[in-house]
N, C-alpha and C positions, 0 to 999 in steps of 0.2 A: 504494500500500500504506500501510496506517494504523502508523505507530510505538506502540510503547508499550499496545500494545492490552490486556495483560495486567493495566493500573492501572485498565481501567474498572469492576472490581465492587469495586475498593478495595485500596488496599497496607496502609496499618494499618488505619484504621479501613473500614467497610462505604460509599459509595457513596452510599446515603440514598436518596431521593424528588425525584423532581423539582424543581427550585428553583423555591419559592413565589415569589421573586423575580423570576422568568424576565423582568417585563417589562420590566426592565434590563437584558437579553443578548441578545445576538444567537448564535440557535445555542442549544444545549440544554446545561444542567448540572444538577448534582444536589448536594443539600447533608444535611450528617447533621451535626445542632446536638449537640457534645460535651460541653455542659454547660447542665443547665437551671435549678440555684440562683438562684432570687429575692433571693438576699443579693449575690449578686455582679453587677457593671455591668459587666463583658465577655464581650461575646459569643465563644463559640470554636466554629468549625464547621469539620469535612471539604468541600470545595468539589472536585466533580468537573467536567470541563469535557470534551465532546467536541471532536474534532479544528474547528475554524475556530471554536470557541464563543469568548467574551469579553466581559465584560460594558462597561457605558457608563463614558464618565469622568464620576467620582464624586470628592466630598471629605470627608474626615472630622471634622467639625466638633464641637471640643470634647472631643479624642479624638484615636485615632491607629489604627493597623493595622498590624500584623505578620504576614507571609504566611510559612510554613514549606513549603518543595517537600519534595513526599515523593515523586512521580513523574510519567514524563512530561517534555512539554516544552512552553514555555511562553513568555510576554512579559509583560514586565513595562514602563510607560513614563510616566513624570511631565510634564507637559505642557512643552514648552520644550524637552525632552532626547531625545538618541535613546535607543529603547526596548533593553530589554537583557533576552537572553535568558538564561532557566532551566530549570535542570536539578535535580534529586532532592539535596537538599543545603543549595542556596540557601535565603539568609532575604533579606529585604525588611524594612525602618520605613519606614513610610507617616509621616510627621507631622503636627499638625493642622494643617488647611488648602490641602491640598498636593494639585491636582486631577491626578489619573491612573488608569490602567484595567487589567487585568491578566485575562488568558486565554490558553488553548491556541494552539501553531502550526498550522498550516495542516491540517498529514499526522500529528501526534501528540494522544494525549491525556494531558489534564495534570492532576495533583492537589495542592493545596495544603490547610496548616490555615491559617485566617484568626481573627486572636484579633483581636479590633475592639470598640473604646472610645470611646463620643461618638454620634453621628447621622448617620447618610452623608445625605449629599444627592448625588440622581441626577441627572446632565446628559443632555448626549446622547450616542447609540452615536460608536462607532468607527467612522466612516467604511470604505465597502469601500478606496476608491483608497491612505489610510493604513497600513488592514491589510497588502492585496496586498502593499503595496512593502517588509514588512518581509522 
């Protein structure tokens, strides 16, 4: 049985459109960009994540990233540390330079805002054997 199933057309904001980013995830999500002023250099978007969705370890260079759980359940893991689970509540500081990955558990879907500042650079996915054993 899927947890949290009630967050996938969206708790605050709406769900969005498939993430044009997909090909950094493994697994399907969906993004809806909350702000689109050309004056401002942070990005802020709704990030839906189906249940086993997550995208790759990434770092955010010259910049930083703030994750706000708004539902759902989730993982959150900075490389070197164990990964530590989120719930509707949780905030996350990404800092620059700091490579780590962040998506949905296994059986729940998960929803964050992501306000992010600087240039991610994409690595590789999340391994399955890493995921499973969380």
């Amino acid at each position: 049985m899927t947890k949290h199933e009630e967050v996938k057309n969206g708790v605050i904001f709406p769900a969005g459109e498939k993430n044009p980013f997909s090909q950094f995830f493994v697994g399907q999500s969906y993004l809806k960009g909350l702000v689109s002023d050309p004056k401002i250099n942070v990005g802020v978007g709704n990030v839906t994540f189906e249940p086993e969705c997550r995208n790759n370890w990434h770092i955010h260079r010259d910049g930083y990233q703030i994750l706000l759980v708004t539902g759902g359940e989730g993982w959150y893991q900075e490389e070197g540390k164990p990964a530590q689970l989120l719930k509707a509540g949780d905030v996350i500081v990404t800092h620059d330079g700091v490579k780590h990955w962040h998506g949905a558990t296994k059986d729940s879907w998960f929803v964050h805002i992501a306000i992010t500042a600087g240039t991610p650079e994409w690595l590789e996915p999340v391994d399955d054997e890493t995921y499973n054993n969380l």
